[in-house]
N, C-alpha and C positions, 0 to 999 in steps of 0.2 A: 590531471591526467598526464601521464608519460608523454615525453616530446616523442615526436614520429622519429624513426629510426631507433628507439630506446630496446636495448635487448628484455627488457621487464614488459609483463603484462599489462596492457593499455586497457583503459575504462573509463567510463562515464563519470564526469564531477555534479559535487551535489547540485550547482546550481543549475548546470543543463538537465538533468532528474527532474528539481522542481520546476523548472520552467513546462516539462513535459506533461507532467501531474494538474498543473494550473490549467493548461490550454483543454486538456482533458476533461476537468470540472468545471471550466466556461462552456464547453460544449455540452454537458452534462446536464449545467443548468438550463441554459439555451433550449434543451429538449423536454425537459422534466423529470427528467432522472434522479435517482440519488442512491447514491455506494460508495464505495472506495475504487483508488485507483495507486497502483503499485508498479513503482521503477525496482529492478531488480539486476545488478550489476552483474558484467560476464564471469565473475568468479564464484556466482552466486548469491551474491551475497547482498542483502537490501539498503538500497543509496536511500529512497526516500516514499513515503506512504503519507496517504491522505485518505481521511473518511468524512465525507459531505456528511452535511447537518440531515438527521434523520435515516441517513444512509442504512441504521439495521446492526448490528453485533455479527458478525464471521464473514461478513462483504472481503472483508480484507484479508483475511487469511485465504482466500481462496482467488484472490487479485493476486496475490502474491504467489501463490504458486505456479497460476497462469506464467505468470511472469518468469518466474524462475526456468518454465522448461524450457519457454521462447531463448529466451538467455543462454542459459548451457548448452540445450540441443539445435540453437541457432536456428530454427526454424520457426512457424508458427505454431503456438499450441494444438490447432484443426487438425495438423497435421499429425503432431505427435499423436494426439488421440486416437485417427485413422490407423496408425502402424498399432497400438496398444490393439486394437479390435481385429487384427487383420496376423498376428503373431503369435506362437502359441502361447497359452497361461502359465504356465513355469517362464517364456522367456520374459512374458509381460509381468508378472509376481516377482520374477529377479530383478527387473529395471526396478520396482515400486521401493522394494526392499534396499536397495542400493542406493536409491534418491529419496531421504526421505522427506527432500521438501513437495516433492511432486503431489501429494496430497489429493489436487482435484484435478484431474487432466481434463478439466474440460476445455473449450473453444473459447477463442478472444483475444489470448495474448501472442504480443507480436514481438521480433527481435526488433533491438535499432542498431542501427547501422553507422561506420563513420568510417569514412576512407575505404569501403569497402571489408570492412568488416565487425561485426557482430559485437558491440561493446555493451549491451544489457535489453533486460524484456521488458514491455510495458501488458498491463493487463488489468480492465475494470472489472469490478462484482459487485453485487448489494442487492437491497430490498426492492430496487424498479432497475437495477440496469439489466437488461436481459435484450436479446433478438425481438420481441413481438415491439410492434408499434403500439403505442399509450395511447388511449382516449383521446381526443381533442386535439393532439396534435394537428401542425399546418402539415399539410402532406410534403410542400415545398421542402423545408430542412432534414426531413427525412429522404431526399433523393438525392442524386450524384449524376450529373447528366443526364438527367430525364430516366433515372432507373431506380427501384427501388434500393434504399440503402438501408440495412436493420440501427437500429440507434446506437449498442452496446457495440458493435464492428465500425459505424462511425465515428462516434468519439475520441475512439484509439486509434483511424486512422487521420481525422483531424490533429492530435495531438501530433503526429508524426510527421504532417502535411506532404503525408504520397498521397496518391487516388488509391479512391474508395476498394476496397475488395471483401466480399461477407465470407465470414467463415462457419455461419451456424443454418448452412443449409440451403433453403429454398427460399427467399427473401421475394418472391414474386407472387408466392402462396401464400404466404403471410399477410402482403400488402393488399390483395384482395379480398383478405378477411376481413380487415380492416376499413379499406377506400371502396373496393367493388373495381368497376372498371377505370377506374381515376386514371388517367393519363396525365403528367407532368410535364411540359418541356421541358427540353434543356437545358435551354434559359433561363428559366424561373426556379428551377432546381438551387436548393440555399444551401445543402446538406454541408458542401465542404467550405461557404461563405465565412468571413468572419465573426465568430461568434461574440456578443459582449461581454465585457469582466463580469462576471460570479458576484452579485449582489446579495444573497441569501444565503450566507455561509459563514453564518455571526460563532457560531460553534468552532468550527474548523478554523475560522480567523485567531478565533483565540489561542487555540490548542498551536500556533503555529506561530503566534506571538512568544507563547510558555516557550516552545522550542528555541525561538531565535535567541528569548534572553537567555536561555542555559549556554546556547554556543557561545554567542558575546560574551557571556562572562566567562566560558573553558579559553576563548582566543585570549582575553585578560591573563590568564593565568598561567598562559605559553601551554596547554594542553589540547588534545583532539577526544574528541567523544563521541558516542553516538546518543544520543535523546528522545525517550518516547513520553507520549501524554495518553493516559489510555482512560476510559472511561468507568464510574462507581465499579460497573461489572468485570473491571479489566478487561475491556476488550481495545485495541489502539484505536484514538484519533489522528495521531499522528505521528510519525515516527520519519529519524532524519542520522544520517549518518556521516560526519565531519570529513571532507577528504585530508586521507591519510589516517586515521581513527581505525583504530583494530576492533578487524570486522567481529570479532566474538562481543563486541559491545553492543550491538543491536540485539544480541538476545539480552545480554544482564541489565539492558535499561530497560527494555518491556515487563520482566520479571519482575525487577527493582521497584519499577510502577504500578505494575500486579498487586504484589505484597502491600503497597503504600496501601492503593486504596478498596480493597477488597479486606484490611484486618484495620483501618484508619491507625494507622501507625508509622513511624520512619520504618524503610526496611530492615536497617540494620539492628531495629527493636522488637521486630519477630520474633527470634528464639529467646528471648528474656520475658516477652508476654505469653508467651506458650509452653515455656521453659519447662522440662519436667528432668529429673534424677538423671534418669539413662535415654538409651534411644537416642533419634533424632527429630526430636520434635518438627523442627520446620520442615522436611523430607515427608513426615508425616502430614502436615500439613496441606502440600503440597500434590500432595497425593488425594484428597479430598475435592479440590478446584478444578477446572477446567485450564481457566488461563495460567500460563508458568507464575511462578511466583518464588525468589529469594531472597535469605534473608541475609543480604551484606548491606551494607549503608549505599547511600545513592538515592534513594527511592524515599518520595515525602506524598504526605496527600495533601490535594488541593481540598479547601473546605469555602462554602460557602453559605453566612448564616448558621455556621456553626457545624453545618453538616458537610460531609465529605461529598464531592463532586466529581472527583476523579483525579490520578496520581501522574506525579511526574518522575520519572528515572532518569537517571543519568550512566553511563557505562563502559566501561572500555579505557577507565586510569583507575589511579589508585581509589580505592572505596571514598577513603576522605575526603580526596577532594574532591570526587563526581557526588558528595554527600552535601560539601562549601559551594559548588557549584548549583547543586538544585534551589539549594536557601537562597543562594544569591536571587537567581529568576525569581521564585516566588517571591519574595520580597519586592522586586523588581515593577511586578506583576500590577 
């Protein structure tokens, strides 16, 4: 991150991201959750992504976007969303059209802050993080001073460690659908307590091991990268971007990892397996998929048992060696 008084735009470093992401998914666990959760740097641009084990395929794309508006528009997503509903629809279809990471303006993601000012967004999603209180839950860790606190607005403000604030509405109507008349004190309120390390996240452990050995081996190598591990469907586990690493490498590693394990091939072996006379095969390709996917080298699939389990990219130097750098890790592995 730029020293304070630096005339250049100042930001979040990966390992205060991860740090952020972790505290996120301790409290995630701690509740019974499970999504993704997405640092999104003030330039836009994604520091670092996690998707808990079970979490679900598009958690993360829409963590991330949360993330992205808290970030750029410096405010809370709740908010943004209220000006989108409250503007006319040509000025709200021009913001959409102009930002197209904005994707999901819903509630949740928050700016962070540092010296007073706005240096990236945080924002969870997935298959249980949401506003409504879970089954079984203790009522205790879901409150904040004896108030009701929604779980998907707690975790992110755990993660942050301000006090509690929901952004998805009525969290009082909620909790009586849930508790009834359940009163909490304030005392016995655990919601913003310290949560314990994330024990059931043998998935994401890994996916985050794969990452660490591709950076260790790019630091080896005197290069910056960005790194994703994405799953058989190309959807990410995890994705991490090197300070100082050019930020267009967070899309060409998830791509690169797309391509790996979505056609079980190195990426840069796409247009030779697909190969045809004219055209552009991988374009064509690519145009058939959901998740991006190209075909430059960087991108290998992980197999296991012979069969493919999900890819790893590497992105943002030269193909080659973000190609020497995947080998390296999986080998590694």
């Amino acid at each position: 991150m730029p020293k304070v008084g630096s005339p250049h735009p100042g930001g979040l470093g990966l390992a205060e991201a991860r740090a952020l992401v972790q505290r996120a998914v301790d409290k995630a666990e701690q509740l019974g959750l499970r999504g993704a959760v997405a640092v999104v740097g003030a330039s836009g641009t994604l520091l670092t992504a996690s998707r808990m084990d079970a979490g679900g395929p598009g958690g993360m794309a829409r963590a991330r976007s949360k993330a992205w508006i808290s970030a750029t528009q410096q405010i809370p997503s709740s908010e943004h969303l209220h000006r989108m509903t409250t503007i006319s629809p040509p000025v709200a279809a021009g913001f959409a059209q102009a930002s197209p990471e904005a994707l999901f303006p819903g509630a949740g993601g928050m700016p962070v802050s540092a010296g007073g000012v706005v240096v990236a967004g945080i924002a969870a999603s997935g298959a249980t993080v949401s506003p409504f209180f879970p089954e079984g839950v203790d009522p205790r860790v879901v409150s904040a001073d004896g108030r009701p606190a929604n779980p998907e607005d707690l975790l992110i403000a755990y993660a942050l460690g301000t006090g509690y604030a929901g952004q998805h509405g009525d969290d009082q109507k909620r909790w009586e659908q849930r508790f009834g008349d359940l009163v909490v004190d304030p005392a016995d309120s655990l919601g913003m307590a310290p949560a314990p390390p994330a024990r059931r996240q043998a998935q994401l452990d890994w996916a985050r091991g794969l990452c660490d050995a591709a950076m260790d081996a790019a630091v080896r190598r005197g290069v910056r990268v960005a790194v994703a591990v994405v799953d058989r469907g190309g959807d990410p586990v995890q994705q991490d971007l090197m300070d100082g690493a050019p930020a267009g490498g967070v899309s060409v590693a998830q791509a690169v990892a797309g391509a790996a394990a979505l056609f079980d091939c190195e990426s840069g072996d796409l247009g030779a397996r697909f190969g045809l006379p004219d055209g552009d095969p991988v374009a064509d390709l690519a145009a058939l998929v959901v998740p991006p996917v190209l075909g430059v080298p960087g991108g290998r699939p992980v197999r296991d048992g012979g069969q493919v389990v999900a890819g790893l990219g590497v992105g943002g130097g030269d193909p080659a060696v973000c190609a020497d750098i995947a080998r390296i890790a999986l080998d590694a592995a």
